[in-house]
C-alpha positions in Angstrom: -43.7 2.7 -40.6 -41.0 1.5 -38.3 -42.3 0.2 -34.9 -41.6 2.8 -31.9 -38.9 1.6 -29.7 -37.4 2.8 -26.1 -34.4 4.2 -26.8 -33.5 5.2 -23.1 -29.9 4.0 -22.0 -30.0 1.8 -19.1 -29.2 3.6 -15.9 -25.8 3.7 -14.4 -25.2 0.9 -11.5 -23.8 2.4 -8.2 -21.0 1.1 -6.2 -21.2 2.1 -2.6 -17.2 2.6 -1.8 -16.1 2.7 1.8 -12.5 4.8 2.0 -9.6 3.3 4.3 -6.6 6.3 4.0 -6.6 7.6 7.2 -3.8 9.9 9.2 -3.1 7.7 12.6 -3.1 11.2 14.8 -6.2 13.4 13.4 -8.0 10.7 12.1 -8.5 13.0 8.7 -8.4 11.0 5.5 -5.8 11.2 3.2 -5.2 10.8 -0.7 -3.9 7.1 -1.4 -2.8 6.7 -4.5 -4.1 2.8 -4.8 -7.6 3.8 -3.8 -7.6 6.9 -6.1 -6.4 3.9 -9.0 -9.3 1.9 -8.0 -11.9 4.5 -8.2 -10.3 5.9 -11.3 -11.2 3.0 -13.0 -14.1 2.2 -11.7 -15.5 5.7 -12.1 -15.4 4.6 -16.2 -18.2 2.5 -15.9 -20.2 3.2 -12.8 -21.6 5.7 -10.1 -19.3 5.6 -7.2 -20.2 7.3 -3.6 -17.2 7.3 -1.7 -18.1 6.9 1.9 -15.3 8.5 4.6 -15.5 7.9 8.0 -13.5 11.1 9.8 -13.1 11.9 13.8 -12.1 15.4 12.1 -13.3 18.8 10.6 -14.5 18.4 7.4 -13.3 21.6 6.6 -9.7 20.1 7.3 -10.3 17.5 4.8 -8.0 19.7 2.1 -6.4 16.8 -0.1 -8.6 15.3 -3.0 -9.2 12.0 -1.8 -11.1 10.6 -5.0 -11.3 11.5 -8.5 -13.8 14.6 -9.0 -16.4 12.3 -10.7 -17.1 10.4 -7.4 -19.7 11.4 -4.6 -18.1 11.9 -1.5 -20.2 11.2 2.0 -19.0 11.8 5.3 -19.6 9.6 8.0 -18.6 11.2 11.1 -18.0 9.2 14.3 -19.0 10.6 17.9 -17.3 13.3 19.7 -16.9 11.6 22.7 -15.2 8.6 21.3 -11.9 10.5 21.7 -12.7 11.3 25.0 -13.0 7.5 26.4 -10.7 4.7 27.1 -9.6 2.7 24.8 -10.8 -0.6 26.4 -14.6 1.8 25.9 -13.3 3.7 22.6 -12.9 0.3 20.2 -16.2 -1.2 21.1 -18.4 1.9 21.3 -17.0 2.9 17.5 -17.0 -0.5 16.4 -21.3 -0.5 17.1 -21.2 2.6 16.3 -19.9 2.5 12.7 -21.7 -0.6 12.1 -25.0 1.1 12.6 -23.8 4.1 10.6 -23.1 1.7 7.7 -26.2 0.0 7.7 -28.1 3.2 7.7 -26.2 4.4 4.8 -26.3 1.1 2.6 -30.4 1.1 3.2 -30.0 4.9 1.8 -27.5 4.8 -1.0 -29.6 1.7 -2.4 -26.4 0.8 -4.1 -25.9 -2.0 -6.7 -22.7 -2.8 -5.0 -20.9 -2.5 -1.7 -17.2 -2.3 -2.0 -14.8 -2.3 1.5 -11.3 -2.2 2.6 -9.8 -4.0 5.3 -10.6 -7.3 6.9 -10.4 -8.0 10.0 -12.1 -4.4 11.5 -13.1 -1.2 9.9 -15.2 -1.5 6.7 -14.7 -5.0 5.7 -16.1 -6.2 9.0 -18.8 -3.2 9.4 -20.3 -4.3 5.7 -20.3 -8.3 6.6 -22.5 -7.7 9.4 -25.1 -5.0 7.3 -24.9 -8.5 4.8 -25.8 -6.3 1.9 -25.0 -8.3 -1.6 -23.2 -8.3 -3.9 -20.0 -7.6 -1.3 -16.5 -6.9 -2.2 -13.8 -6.7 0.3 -10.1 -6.2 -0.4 -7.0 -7.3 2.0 -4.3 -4.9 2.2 -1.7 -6.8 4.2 -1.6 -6.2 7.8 -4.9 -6.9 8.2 -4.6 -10.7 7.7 -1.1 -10.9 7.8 -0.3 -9.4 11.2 -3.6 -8.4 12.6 -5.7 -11.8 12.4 -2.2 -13.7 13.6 -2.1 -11.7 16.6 -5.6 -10.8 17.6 -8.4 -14.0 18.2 -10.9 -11.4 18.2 -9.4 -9.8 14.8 -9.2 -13.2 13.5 -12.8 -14.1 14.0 -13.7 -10.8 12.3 -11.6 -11.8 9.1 -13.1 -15.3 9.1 -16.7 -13.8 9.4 -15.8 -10.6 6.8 -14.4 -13.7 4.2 -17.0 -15.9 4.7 -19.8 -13.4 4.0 -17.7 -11.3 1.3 -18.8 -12.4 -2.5 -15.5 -12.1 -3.7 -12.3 -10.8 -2.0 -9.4 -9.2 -3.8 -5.6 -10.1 -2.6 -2.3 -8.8 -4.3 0.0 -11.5 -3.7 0.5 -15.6 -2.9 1.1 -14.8 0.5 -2.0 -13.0 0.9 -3.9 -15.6 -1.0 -2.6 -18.4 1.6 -3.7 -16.2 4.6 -7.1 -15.7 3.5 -7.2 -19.3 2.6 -5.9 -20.4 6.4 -8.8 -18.0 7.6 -11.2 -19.9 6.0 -11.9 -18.2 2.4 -13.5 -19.9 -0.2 -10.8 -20.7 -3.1 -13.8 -19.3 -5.7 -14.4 -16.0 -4.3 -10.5 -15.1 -4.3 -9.5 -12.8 -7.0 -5.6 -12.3 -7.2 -3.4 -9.9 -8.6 -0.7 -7.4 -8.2 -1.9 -4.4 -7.7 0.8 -3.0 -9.9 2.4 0.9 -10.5 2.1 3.4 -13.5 4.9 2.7 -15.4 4.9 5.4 -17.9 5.4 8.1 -14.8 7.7 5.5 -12.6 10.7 4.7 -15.2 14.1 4.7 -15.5 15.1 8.7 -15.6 18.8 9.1 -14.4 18.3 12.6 -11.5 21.1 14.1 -12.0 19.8 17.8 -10.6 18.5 15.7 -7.5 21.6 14.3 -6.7 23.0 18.0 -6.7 20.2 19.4 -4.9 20.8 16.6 -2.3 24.6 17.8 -2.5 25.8 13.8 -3.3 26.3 14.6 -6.9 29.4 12.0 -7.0 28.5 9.6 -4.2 26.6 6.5 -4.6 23.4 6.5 -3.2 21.2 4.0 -1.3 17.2 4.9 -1.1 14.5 3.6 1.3 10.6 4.5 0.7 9.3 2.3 4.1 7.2 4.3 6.5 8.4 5.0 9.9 7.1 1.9 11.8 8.3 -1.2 13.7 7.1 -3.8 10.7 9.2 -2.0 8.3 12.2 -2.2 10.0 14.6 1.0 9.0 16.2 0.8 12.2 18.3 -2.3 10.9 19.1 -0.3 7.9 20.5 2.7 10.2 22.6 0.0 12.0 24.1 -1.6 8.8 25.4 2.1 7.7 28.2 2.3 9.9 29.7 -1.2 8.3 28.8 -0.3 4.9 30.6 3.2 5.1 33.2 1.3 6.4 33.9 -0.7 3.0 32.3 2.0 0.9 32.9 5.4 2.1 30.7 7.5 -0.9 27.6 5.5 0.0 24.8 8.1 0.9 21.4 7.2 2.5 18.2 8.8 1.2 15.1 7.8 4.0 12.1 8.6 2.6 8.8 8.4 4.5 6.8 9.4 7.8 6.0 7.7 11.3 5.8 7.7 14.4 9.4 6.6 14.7 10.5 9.1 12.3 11.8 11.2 15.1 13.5 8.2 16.8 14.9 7.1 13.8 17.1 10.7 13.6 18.2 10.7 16.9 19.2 6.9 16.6 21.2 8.4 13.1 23.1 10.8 15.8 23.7 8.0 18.2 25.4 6.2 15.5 27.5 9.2 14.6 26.1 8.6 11.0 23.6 11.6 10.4 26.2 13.2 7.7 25.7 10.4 5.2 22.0 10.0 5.9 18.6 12.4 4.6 15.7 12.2 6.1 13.1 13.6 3.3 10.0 12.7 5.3 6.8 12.2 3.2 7.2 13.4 -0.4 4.4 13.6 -3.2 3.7 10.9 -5.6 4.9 12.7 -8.4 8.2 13.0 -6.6 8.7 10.0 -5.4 10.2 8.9 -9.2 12.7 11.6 -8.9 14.2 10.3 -5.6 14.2 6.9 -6.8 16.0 7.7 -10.3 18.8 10.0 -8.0 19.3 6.5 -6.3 22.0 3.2 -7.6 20.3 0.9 -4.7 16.5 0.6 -3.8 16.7 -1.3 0.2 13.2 -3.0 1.7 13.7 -4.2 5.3 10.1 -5.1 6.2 9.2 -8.0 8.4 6.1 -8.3 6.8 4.7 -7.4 3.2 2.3 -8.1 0.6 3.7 -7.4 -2.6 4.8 -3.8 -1.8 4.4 -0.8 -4.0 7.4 0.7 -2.9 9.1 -2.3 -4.6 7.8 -2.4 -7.2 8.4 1.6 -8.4 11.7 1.1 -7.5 12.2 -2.1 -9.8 10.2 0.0 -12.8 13.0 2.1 -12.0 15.8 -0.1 -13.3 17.0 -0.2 -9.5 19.0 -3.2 -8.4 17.0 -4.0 -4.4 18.5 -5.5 -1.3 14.8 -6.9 0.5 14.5 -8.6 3.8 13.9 -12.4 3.2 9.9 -12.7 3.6 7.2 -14.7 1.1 6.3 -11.8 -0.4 9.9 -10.2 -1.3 10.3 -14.0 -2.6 7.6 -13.5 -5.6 9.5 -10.5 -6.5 13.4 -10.6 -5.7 15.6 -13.4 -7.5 19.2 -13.6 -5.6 21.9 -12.5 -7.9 19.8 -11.9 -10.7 17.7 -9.0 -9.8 18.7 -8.3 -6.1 19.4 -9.9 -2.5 17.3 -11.1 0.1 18.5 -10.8 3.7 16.9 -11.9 6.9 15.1 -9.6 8.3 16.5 -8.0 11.2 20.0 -8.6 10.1 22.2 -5.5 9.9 25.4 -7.4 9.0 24.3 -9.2 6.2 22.2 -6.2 4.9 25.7 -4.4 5.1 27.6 -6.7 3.1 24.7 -7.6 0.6 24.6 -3.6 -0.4 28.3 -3.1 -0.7 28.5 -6.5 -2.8 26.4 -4.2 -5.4 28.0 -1.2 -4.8 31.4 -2.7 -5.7 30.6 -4.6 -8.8 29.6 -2.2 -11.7 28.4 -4.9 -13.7 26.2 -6.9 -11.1 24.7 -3.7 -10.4 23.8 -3.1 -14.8 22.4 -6.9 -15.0 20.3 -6.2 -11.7 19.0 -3.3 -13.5 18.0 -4.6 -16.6 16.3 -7.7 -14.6 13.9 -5.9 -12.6 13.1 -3.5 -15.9 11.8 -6.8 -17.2 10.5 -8.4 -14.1 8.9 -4.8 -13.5 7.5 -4.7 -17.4 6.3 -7.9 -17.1 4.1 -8.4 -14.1 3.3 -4.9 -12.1 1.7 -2.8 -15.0 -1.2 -1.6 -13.5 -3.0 -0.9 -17.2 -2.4 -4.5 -17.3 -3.3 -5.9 -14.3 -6.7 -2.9 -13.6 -8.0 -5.3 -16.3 -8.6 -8.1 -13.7 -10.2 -5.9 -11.3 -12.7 -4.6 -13.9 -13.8 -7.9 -14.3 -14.1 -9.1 -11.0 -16.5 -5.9 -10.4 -18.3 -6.3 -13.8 -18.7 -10.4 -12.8 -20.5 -9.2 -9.4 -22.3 -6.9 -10.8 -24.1 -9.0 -13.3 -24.1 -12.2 -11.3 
């Protein structure tokens, strides 16, 4: 007789995962397409409770934030935050959240707690609840900009790295931030965060480039958003001298902001707003479409970690003019797959852009290099393999 065994499956761990996608005005979350990646695959192995902080209705929460296998809490902050100063506001939410968080961690009883941001928001709020095992992801600005500029934000980042069991960066820039901040080397985990590139891929547009009414002209695309780090207003400036050496160049602006509206009336000033269209913020699924109507992809951030706009225009066979920073450098190689400007620089920008334009075959080899460069290094099937492992790693340590 064969010996009775327990057959139950071992129960499913939990991953506690606190959401960063806001909207800057209603304070509503919004879908973002790398956290939905990251809970896509991490919904394959584990329980995941999504945790949303929101100064809105949650009625006005429309857009599916996560896929429809995760468990979505609400953490809603206090009316009268809004109503404050902001010396007041900052502070008060900042205790506030932190005590929120630590209630909810002692509730979930998750086998993992999994934040966003460094230097404020979730990344700090779970360092000081110390729950273990911790892992904290930088997404650019926060150690980049944020922790250069602030000496409070910067001793939130060292204190969110230092208590933080492992911490996931995208690029080497990133990687020598957190470092300068004080990160252990052994709790670093880096990779590019990467694109899907069965859906972004080279697809000539042809019926875009007639909807757009530029069927024959030669067009140049930017997929920044609409604020002072990503410089477009250089871009607008540049226009003028580039039309003046290349008359069918078109502009396609993709993107919102707060400058948005600025940045069309500065496109009037210029006496340029015929050759330029302003799309706003389009879907995901669009996004490939505008970037296969396109013969030039342009980047004129001051500051980056490896960008995602990059890197779908790239897996889009498009040649890219980039402004000259670290993390353009690990992408870009001059003359072989692109340019790289200063940043700031509207002249050299102009004349970089109508050096493509003008030389069919420059254009073809840039195309083919950032295919491979593209193939290569930014598949997220690829590269989602890394992140599994670092989760699976804490998880059993």
């Amino acid at each position: 007789m064969l010996p009775i065994t327990d057959a139950r499956p071992e129960p499913m761990k939990t991953i506690l995962y606190f959401y960063e996608g806001f909207h800057k005005k209603s304070g509503l979350p919004r879908y973002d397409p790398f956290e939905y990646r990251f809970l896509d695959v991490l919904c394959k192995k584990y329980r995941v409770i999504v945790a949303v902080f929101t100064r809105g209705e949650r009625s006005r929460v429309t857009e599916r934030l996560a896929p429809e296998n995760t468990e979505i809490v609400f953490i809603r902050d206090l009316p009268i935050v809004n109503r404050l100063p902001p010396m007041i506001v900052w502070p008060l939410q900042t205790i506030v959240r932190i005590l929120q968080v630590a209630l909810l961690v002692r509730t979930v009883r998750s086998d993992m707690v999994y934040s966003n941001w460094i230097t404020r928001s979730s990344g700090f709020y779970c360092a000081v609840v110390n729950f273990h095992p911790f892992l904290a992801t930088a997404w650019g600005t926060d150690i980049l900009i944020e922790a250069k500029e602030s000496r409070i934000l910067r001793a939130f980042a060292r204190f969110t790295l230092r208590v933080a069991d492992a911490v996931i960066v995208d690029s080497e820039v990133q990687r020598k931030a957190v470092l300068e901040l004080g990160c252990n080397p052994s709790k670093i985990v880096s990779f590019p965060w990467g694109i899907e590139l069965d859906k972004f891929k080279p697809e000539k547009d042809t019926a875009m480039r007639e909807e757009l009414g530029w069927a024959r002209e030669r067009i140049i695309v930017s997929t920044r958003m609409h604020y002072p780090v990503y410089g477009i207003e250089y871009l607008l400036r540049a226009i003028s001298l580039i039309l003046a050496k290349a008359k069918d160049a078109r502009f396609l602006i993709i993107g919102d902001g707060p400058l948005l509206k600025h940045h069309r009336e500065l496109a009037k000033e210029l006496g340029i707003e015929d050759q330029v269209r302003f799309l706003g913020l389009v879907s995901n699924d669009m996004m490939p479409r505008a970037l296969n109507s396109a013969d030039i992809y342009v980047t004129t951030s001051f500051s980056d970690g490896t960008s995602a706009s990059l890197l779908e225009a790239m897996a889009c066979g498009l040649p890219v003019v980039a402004s000259k920073i670290p993390a353009n450098e690990e992408w870009i190689k001059p003359g072989e797959n692109g340019f790289l400007v200063p940043p700031g620089d509207s002249m050299e920008l102009a004349e970089c852009i109508v050096s493509v334009l003008r030389n069919d075959q420059l254009r073809l080899r840039m195309s083919a290099q950032s295919l491979r460069i593209a193939a290569e290094r930014a598949d997220w099937k690829k590269n989602s393999m890394l992140f599994e492992k670092c989760v699976s790693d804490l998880l059993d340590s």
